[in-house]
C-alpha positions in Angstrom: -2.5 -27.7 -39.8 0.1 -30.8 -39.2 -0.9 -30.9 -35.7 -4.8 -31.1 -36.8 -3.9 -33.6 -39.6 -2.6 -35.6 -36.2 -4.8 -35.2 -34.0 -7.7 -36.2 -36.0 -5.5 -39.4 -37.2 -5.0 -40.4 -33.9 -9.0 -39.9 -33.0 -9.9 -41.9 -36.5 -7.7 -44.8 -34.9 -9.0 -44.5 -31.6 -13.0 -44.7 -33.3 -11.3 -48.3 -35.0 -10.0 -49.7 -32.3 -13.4 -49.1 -29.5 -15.6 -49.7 -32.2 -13.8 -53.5 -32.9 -14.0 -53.5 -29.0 -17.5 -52.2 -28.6 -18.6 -55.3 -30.7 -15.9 -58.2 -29.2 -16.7 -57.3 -25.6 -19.9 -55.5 -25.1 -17.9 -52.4 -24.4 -18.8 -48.8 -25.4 -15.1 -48.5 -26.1 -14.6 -45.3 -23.7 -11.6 -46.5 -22.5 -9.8 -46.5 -25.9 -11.1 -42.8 -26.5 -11.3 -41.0 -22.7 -7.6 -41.0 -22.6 -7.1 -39.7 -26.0 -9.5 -37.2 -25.7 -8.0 -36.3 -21.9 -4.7 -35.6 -24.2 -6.5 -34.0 -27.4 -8.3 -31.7 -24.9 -4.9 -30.6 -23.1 -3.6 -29.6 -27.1 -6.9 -27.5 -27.2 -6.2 -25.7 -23.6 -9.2 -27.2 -22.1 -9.1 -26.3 -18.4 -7.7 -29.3 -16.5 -10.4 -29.1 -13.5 -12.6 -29.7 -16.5 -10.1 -31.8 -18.8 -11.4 -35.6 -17.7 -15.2 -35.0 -17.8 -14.8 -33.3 -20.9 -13.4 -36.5 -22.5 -15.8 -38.8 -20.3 -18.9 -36.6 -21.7 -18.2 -36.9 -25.1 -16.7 -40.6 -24.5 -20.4 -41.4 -23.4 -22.1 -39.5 -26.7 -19.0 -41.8 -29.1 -21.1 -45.1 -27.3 -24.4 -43.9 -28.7 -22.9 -45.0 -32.1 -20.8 -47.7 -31.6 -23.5 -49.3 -29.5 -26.1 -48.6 -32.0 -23.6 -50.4 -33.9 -22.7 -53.6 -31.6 -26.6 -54.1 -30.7 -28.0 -54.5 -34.2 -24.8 -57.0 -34.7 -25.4 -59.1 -31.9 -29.2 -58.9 -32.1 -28.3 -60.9 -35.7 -27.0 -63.9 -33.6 -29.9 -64.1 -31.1 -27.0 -62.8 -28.3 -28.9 -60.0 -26.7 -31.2 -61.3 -23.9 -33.7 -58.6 -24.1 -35.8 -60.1 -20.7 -32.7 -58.4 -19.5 -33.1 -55.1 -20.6 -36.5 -54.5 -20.1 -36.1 -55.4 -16.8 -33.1 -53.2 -15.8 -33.2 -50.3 -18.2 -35.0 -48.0 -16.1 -33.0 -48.4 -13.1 -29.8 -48.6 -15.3 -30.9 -44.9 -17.1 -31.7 -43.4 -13.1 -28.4 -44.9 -12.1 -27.0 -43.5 -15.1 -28.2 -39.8 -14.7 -27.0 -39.4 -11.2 -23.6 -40.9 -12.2 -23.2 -38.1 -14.4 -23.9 -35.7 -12.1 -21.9 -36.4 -9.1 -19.2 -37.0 -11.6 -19.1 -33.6 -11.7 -18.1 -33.4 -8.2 -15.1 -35.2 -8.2 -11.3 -34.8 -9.3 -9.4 -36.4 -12.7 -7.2 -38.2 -10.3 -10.9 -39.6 -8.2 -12.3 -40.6 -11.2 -9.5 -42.8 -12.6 -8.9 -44.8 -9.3 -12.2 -45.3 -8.6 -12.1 -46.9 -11.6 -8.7 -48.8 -11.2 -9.5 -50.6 -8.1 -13.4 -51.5 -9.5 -11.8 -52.8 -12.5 -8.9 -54.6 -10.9 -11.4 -56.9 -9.3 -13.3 -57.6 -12.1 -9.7 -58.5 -14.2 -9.3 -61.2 -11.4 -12.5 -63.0 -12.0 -12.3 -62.6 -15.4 -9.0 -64.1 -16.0 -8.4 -66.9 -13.4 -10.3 -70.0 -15.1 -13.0 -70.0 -12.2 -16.0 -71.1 -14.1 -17.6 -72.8 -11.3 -17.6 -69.0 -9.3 -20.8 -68.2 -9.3 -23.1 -66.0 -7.1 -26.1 -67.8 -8.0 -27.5 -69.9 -11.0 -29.9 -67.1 -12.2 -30.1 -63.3 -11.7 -30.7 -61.7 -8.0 -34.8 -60.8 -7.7 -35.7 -58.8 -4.0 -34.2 -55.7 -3.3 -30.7 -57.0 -5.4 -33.0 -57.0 -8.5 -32.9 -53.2 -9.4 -29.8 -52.0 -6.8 -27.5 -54.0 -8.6 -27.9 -52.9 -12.5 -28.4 -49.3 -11.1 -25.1 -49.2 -9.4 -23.6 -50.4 -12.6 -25.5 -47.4 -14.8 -24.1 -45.6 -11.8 -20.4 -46.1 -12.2 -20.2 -46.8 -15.5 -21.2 -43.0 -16.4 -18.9 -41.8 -13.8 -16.0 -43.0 -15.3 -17.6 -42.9 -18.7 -18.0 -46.0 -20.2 -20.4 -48.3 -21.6 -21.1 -50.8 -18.7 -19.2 -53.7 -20.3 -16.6 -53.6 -17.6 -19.2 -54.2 -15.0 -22.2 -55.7 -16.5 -20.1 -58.7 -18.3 -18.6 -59.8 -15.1 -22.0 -59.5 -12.9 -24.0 -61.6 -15.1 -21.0 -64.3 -15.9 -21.5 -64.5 -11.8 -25.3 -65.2 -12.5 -24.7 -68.0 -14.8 -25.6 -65.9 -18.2 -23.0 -67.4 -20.5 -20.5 -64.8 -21.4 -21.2 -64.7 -25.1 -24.7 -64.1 -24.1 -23.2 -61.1 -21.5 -21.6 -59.5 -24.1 -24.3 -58.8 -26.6 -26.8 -57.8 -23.8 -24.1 -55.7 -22.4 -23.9 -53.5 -25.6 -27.5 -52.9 -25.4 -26.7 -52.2 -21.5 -24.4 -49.9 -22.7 -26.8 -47.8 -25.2 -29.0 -47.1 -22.2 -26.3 -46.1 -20.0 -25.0 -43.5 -22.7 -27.7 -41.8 -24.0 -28.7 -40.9 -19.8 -25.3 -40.5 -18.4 -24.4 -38.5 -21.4 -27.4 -36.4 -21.0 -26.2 -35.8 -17.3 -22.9 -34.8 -18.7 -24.6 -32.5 -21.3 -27.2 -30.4 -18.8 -24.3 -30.4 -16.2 -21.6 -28.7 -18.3 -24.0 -25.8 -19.8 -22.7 -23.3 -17.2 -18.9 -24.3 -17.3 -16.8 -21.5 -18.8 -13.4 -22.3 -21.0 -14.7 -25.4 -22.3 -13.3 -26.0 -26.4 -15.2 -24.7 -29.4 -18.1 -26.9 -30.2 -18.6 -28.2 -27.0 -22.6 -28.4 -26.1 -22.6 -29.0 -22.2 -19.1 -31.4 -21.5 -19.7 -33.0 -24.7 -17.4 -31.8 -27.5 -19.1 -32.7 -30.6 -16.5 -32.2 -33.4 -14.3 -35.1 -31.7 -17.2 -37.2 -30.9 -17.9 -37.2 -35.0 -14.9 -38.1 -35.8 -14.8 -41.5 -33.4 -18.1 -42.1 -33.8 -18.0 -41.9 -37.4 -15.0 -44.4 -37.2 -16.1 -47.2 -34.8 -19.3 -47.8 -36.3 -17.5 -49.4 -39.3 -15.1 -51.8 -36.5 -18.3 -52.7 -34.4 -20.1 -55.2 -36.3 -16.7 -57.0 -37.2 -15.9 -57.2 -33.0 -19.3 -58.7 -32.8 -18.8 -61.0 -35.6 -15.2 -61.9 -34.0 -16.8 -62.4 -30.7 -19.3 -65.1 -31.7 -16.5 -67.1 -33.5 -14.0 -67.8 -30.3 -14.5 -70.0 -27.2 -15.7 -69.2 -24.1 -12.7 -69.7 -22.2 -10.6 -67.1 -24.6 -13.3 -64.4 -24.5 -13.2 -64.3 -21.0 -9.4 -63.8 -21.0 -9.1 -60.9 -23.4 -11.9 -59.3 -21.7 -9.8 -59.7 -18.4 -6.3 -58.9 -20.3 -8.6 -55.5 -21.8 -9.5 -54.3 -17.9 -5.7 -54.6 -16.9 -4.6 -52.4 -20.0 -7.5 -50.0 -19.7 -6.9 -49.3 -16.2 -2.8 -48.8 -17.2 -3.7 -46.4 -19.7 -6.1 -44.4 -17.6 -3.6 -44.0 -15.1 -1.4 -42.9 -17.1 -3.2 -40.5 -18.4 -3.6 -38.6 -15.5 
């Protein structure tokens, strides 16, 4: 019963802290939860071939909410560029999908430095104070329009996260301002979860051993409990996002890939 009482105090911390996140930087907040989930899951003898997409799966269902959440609190302030969305989404949800399930092909250890070196690279631009790095003043159109955002649904629901990590940075490159970014990102993010975690769902149906509760890879009981958490965080990170200056957003979203990409690794 103590080790319960824990467990589900450390997942009611983890729901706080990605929700503030999912709202401050666009973020589903799956890097806060996949590794406490990855360490949950060991308590409840998940199988460890099965361990990382089992917090990854139900990482992805957690960013339904908090990007629910983040979108309706950045949608307030006029920072979600819907033009966007429309124009990506469906390329973002295919992306998305097939993510998901070649995720299922791969190692814990595979997943987490793909991740790490992705993210590494992102960090750099995102920290150094190269504002005049740009790819382009607007958005790529040609054959760059759709491959692009559908390689970021792509390897965002591999690794189980909301697309923040990858989205943020490739539009900052395009000249979309970065406050601007981070609200479209969350609604990035919403698309990306509901398809990769459908991926996630159908692909785990015929995986044996998987914890009580669990419909496909996604365990439900912990994905309440975040969920249920971060939704009350998000709209505060928005709020908190709007309020600080360009050049500090941009370093805590590059001081946030560094950590996350510690903590994954260490997870492992």
């Amino acid at each position: 019963m103590e080790s319960l009482f824990v467990l589900s105090a450390v997942l009611i911390g983890a729901g706080l802290v990605s929700g503030f996140l999912a709202g401050l930087l666009g973020i589903g907040g799956g890097i806060v939860t996949i590794p406490v989930l990855f360490v949950l899951y060991a308590e409840i003898e998940t199988p460890i071939e099965w361990r990382m997409h089992a917090a990854i799966a139900t990482s992805l269902a957690i960013i339904v909410a908090t990007n629910i959440s983040s979108v309706r609190a950045h949608h307030k302030r006029g920072g979600v560029d819907w033009h966007i969305v429309k124009d990506w989404w469906l390329v973002i949800a295919a992306g998305s999908l097939l993510g998901s399930f070649f995720a299922t092909t791969l190692k814990t250890a595979e997943l987490v430095y793909l991740f790490a070196t992705l993210a590494g690279f992102l960090a750099i631009k995102m920290l150094l104070p190269f504002d005049s790095w740009k790819l382009g003043e607007k958005l790529p159109g040609g054959f760059f329009r759709y491959s692009n955002p559908a390689l970021i649904g792509f390897f965002s629901s591999v690794m189980g996260i909301g697309g923040g990590s990858f989205s943020v940075p490739y539009m900052t490159l395009f000249n979309v301002p970065i406050h601007r970014a981070v609200g479209t990102a969350s609604l990035i993010g919403l698309v990306i979860s509901v398809f990769g975690g459908l991926g996630y769902l159908l692909g785990g149906l015929s995986i044996q051993g998987l914890p009580v509760g669990s419909v496909g890879f996604i365990h439900l009981p912990s994905a309440a409990v975040v969920a249920f958490a971060a939704v009350f965080t998000a709209p505060f990170g928005a709020k908190v996002a709007h309020r600080l200056p360009k050049p500090v957003l941009s370093i805590a979203f590059g001081l946030f890939l560094i950590i996350a990409t510690l903590r994954l690794i260490n997870a492992v």
